[in-house]
C-alpha positions in Angstrom: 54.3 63.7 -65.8 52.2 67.2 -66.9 52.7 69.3 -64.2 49.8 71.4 -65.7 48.0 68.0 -64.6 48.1 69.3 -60.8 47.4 72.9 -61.3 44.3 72.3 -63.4 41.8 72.0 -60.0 43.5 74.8 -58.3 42.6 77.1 -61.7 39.0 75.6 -62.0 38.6 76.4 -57.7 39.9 79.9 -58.4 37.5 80.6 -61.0 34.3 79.7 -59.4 36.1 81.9 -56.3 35.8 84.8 -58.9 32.5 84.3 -59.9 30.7 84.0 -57.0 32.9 87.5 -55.6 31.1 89.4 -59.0 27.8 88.1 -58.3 25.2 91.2 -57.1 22.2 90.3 -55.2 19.1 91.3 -56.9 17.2 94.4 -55.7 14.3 92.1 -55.3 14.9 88.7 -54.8 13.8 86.4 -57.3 11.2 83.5 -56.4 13.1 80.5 -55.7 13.0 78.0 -57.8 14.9 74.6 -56.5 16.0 72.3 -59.7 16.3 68.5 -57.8 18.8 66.2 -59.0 18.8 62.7 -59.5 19.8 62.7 -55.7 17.3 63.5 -53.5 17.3 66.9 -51.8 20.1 68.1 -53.6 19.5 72.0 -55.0 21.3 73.1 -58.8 24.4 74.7 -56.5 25.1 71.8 -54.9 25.2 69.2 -57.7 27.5 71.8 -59.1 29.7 71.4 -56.1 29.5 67.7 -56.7 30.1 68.0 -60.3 33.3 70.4 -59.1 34.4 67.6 -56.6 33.8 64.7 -58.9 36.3 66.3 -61.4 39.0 67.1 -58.8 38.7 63.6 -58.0 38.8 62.4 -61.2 41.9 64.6 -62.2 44.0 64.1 -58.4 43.3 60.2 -59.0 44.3 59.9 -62.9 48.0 60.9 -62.1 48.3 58.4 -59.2 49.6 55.0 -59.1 47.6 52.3 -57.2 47.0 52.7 -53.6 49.6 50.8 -51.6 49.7 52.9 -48.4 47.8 53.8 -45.7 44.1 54.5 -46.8 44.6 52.4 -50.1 42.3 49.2 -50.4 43.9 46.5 -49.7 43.2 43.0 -51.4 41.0 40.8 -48.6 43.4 38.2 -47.5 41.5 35.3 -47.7 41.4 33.5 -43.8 42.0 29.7 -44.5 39.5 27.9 -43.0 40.7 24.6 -41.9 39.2 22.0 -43.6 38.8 18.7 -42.9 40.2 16.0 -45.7 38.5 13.1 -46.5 41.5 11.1 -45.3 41.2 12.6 -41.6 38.2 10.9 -39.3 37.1 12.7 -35.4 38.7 10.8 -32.8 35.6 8.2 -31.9 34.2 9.6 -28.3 34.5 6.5 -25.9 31.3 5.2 -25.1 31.4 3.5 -21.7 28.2 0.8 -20.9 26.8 1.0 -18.2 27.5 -2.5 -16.3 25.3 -4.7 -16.6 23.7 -6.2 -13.7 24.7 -10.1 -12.9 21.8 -11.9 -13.9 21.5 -13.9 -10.7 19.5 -17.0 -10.8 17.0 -17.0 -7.7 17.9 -19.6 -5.2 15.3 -22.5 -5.1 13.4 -22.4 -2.0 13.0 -25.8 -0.3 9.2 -25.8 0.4 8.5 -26.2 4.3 8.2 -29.7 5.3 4.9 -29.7 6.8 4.4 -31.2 11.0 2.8 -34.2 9.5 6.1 -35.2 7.3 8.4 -34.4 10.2 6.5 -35.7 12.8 6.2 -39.3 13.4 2.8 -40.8 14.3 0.9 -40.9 17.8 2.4 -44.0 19.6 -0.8 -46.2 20.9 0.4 -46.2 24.8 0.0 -42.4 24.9 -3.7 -42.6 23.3 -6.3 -42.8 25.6 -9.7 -43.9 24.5 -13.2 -43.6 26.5 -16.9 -44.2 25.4 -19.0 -41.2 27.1 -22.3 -42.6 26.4 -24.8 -45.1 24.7 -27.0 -44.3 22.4 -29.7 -46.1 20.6 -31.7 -45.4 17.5 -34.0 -47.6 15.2 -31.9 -50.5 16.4 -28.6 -49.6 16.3 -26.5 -48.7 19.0 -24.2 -45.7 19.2 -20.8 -45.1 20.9 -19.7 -41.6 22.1 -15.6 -41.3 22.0 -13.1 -39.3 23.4 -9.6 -39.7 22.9 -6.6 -37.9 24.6 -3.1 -37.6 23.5 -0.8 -37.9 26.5 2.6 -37.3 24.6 5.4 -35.0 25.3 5.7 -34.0 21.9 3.4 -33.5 18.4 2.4 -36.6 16.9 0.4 -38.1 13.9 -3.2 -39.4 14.0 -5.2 -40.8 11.1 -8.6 -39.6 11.5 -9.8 -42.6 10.4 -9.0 -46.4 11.9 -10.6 -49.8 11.8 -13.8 -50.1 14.5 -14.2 -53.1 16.5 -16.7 -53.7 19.6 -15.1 -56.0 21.9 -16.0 -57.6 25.3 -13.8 -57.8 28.9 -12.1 -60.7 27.2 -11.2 -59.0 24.1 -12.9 -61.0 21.5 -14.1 -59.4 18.7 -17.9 -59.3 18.5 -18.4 -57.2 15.3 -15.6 -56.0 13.1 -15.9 -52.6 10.5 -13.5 -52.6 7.2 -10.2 -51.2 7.1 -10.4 -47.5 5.5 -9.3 -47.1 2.3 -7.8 -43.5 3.0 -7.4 -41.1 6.0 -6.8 -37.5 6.6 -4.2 -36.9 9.4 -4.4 -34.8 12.2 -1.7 -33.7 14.5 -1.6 -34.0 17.9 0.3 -31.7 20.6 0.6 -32.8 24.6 -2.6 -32.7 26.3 -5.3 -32.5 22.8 -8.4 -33.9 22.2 -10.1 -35.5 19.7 -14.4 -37.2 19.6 -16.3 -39.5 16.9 -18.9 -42.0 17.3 -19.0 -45.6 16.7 -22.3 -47.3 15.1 -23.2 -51.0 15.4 -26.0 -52.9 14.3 -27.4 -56.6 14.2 -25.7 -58.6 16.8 -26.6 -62.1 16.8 -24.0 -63.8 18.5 -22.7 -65.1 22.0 -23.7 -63.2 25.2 -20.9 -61.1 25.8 -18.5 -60.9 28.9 -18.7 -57.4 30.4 -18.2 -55.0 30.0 -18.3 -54.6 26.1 -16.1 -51.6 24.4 -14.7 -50.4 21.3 -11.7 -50.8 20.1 -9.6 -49.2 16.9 -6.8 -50.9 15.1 -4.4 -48.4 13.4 -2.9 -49.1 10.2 0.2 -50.1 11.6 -1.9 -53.3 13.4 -1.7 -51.0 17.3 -4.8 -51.6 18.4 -6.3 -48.8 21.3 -8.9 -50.5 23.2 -11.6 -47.6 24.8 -12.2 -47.8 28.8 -16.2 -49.0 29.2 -18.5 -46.6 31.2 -18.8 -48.7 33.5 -17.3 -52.5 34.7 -21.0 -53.8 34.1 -21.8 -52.1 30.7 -23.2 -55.2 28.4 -24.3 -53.0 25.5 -24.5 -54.6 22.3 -26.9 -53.9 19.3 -30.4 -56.4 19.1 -30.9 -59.0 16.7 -32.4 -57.5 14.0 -31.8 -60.4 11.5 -30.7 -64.0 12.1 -27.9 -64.7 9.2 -27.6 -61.3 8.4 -24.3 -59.8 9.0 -23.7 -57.2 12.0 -22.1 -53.7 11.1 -20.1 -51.1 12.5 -18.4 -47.9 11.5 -17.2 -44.8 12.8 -17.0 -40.9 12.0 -13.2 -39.5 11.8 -11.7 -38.1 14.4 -12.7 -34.3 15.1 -10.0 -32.0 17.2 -12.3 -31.9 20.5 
């Protein structure tokens, strides 16, 4: 290598040392004048210092190897980034249901068997028929009823029953049809129930007192009502020779 290479700043520093130790300031100091560089805010004497430090650079740097050492510029190592390959999948998360609910099928509740279905019907002993009054209109004649239920337990009644009106011997003077359909009422120890009982037209035999009505269930019982008295004759007049006599009666109504 030149070594003239290495002395060549040290000369060009020595130089400008000698010049500026020459220099005389002016007796009257000339109006400043400031030349700007390319670079802003830089004055004629320092670009020159730039200049000068630019070519000591240049000259200390041309006889140099690359910069291996401490302060050189080392090449960026490149970080590897792990990448994922197209053979490699994420691990599936586990996705857990939530259990599901049994699906229970609702039990089947039995409907209630009502009193009537459970309860057997009102035996004719403990049924206790009695006519309140006579009553007479346009010549009929009308029974008022009352009938208790003398039971221990609840029983069955159909409201509505076959009317008869009967004498002391129990022969049937008139006789109403058998009902087609009933309600039913139940009954509990000690309850009540009224109707009334319409006949018309008798034209037959005197009757034996006293005369009553009777009803004859469904099942053929037959409850025979107590008179109001031991004397009561009461039948409906004659209010047509060969016509036939009637009766029929109202349902029973919870007294």
């Amino acid at each position: 290598m030149d070594p003239s290479r290495h002395d060549r700043p040290d000369r060009i520093l020595d130089d400008w040392a000698n010049v500026a130790h020459e220099a005389r300031r002016p007796a009257i100091p000339p109006r400043r004048v400031t030349i700007r560089s390319g670079l802003p805010g830089t004055s004629i004497l320092g670009a020159g210092l730039v200049a000068a430090a630019l070519v000591v650079a240049v000259a200390w740097l041309g006889g140099r190897g690359p910069l291996t050492g401490v302060g050189g510029d080392p090449s960026a190592s490149p970080v590897a980034t792990p990448v994922a390959t197209a053979h490699s999948s994420p691990t599936p998360a586990t996705v857990t249901s939530a259990p599901t609910a049994a699906l229970t099928a609702r039990p089947t509740v039995a409907p209630t068997p009502s009193a009537a279905a459970t309860t057997g019907p009102c035996r004719a002993a403990d049924l206790h028929a009695f006519i309140i009054r006579w009553e007479g209109a346009a010549g009929q004649r009308i029974a008022n009823l009352a009938m208790t239920y003398s039971g221990t337990s609840p029983c069955t009644l159909r409201a509505m029953a076959r009317p008869q009106l009967v004498d002391r011997s129990g022969s049937i003077l008139i006789s109403g049809p058998t009902p087609s359909s009933s309600a039913t009422l139940i009954l509990a120890p000690s309850d009540a129930v009224t109707t009334l009982v319409q006949a018309g037209n008798y034209c037959g035999r005197t009757p034996d007192p006293p005369v009553t009505v009777a009803f004859v269930s469904s099942d053929g019982e037959r409850i025979i009502a107590t008179p109001t008295a031991l004397t009561d004759a009461t039948v409906p007049p004659c209010n047509g020779p060969g016509q036939p006599s009637v009766i029929s009666m109202h349902p029973w109504t919870p007294r």
